[in-house]
N, C-alpha and C positions, 0 to 999 in steps of 0.2 A: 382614766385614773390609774390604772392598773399599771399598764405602760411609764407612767408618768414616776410610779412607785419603783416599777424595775430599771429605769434609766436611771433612776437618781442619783444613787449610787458613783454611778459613770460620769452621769455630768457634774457633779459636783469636784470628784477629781481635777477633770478637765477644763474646769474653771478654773480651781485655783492653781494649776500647774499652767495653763499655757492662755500666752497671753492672744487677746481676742484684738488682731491688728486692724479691726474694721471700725474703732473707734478711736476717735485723734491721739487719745492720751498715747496707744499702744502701737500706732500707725507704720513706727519707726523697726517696730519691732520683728516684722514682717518674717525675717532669716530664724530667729528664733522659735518664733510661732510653728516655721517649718518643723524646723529638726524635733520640737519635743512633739510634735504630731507623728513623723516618722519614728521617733523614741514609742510612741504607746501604742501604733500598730503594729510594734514587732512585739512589744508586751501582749497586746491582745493576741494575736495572732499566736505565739506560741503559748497561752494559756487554751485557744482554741483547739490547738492539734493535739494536747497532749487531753484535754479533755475527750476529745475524737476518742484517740487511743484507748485512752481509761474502757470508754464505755464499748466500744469495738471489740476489746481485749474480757470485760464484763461479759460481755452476749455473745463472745466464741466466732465473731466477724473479723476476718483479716483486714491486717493495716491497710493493703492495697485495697479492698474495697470498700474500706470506709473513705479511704484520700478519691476513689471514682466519684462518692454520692456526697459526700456531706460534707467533704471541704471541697470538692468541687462548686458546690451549687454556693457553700458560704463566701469563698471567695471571688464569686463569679457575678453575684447578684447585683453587687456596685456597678459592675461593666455592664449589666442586664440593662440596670436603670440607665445608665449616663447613652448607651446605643438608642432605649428608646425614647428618652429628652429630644437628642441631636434628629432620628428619626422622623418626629414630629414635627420639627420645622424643617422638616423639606430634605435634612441633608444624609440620604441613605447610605451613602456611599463611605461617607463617616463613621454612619454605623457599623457598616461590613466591616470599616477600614480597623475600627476600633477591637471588633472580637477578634478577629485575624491577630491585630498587632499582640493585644495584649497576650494570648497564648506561646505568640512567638518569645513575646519577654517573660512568662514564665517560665518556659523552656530552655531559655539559651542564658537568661542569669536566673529566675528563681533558681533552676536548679545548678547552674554554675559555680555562684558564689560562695553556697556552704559547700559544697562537694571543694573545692578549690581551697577555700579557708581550712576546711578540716585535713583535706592530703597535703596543703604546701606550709601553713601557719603553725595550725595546731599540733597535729602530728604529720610532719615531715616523710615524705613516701610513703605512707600510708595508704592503704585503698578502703573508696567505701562500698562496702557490701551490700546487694539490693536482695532480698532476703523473697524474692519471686520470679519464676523463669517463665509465670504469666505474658508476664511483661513485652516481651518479644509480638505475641498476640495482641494486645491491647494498640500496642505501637501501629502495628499492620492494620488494626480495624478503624486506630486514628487517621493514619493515612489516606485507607478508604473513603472514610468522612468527608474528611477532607477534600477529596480528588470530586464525588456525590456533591458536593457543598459547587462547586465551580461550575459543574458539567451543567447543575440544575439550574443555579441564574443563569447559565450563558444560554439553556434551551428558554427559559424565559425570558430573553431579549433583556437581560441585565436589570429587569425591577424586578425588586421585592412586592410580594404578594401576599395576601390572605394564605392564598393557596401554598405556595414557596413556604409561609411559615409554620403551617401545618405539616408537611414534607417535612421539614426539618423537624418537628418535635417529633416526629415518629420516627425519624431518623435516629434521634437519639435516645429512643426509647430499647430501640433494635439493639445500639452502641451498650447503652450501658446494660441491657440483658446479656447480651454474650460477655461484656466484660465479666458482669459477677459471676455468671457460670464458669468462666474460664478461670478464675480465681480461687471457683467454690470446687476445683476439679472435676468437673461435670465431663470431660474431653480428655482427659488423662491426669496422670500426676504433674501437678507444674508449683502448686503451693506448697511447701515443708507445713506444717502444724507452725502454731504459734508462739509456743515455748514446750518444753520435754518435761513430760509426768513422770 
């Protein structure tokens, strides 16, 4: 019931703005249905980061390790679920194929597009400023992951395991302790403060 009260809200919107092409009337409608779904996940999405912020900037937590834990896990949880559907019937390789890819396309357009929009559209030669020299660190510890991530199925003869998936949560338990130290300047100076008192 509770659920039911805080959705509402939401789906009622989404009722009446986007049409539902899985019933004949609306069938045709398919292209549109797309784009206003694409239209209210860039709404939700950036009501979501600046909520992040708000509350990160509230509790004296840098933007960089709010965007490590809590828009990581938020935007990640879709791809959690859709790996372990495909998982479950049988098809592992999907899944790997799936976390793999999606990271690569946040990487090379999530971060592309506005960086590209804002220096070539918006403001022209412009650069955008990454306001952490963490950064460099977090990179190297991903790539670490990464590199662990390959070594480990390939010593497991390429299946996913009970075992493998426990590895990996501690994996990235490891990952994201040394990021927020690394952020929280535990290792040297690498974060500026968050705004000037």
């Amino acid at each position: 019931m509770v659920k039911w009260v805080v959705c509402w809200p939401l789906r009622a919107i989404l009722f009446i703005t986007v049409p539902d092409c899985r019933k004949r009337r609306w069938e045709k409608w398919f292209i549109a249905t797309f784009m206003l779904s694409i239209f209210w996940i860039a709404i939700f999405s950036y009501v979501m980061v600046w909520m992040v912020m708000l509350i990160g900037f509230t509790l004296g937590v840098p933007d960089s390790i709010m965007g490590i834990t809590f828009l990581a896990a938020g935007t990640s949880i879709p791809d959690a679920i859709a790996s372990l559907i495909v998982a479950r019937n049988g098809l592992g390789d999907m899944a790997v194929s799936n976390s793999i890819g999606s990271n690569v396309f946040d990487i090379l357009i999530g971060l592309a597009t506005p960086w590209f929009m804002q220096t070539a559209l918006i403001s022209p030669g412009s650069f955008v400023h990454i306001n952490s020299r963490g950064l460099i660190y977090s990179v190297m510890l991903l790539f670490l992951t990464v590199a662990f991530t390959i070594l480990t199925i390939h010593l497991n003869r390429w299946e996913l395991s009970k075992k493998v998936g426990v590895i990996f949560m501690l994996v990235y338990a490891v990952f994201l302790t040394f990021s927020v130290m690394i952020e929280f300047n535990m290792f040297g100076f690498v974060n500026p403060p968050m705004c000037i008192e």
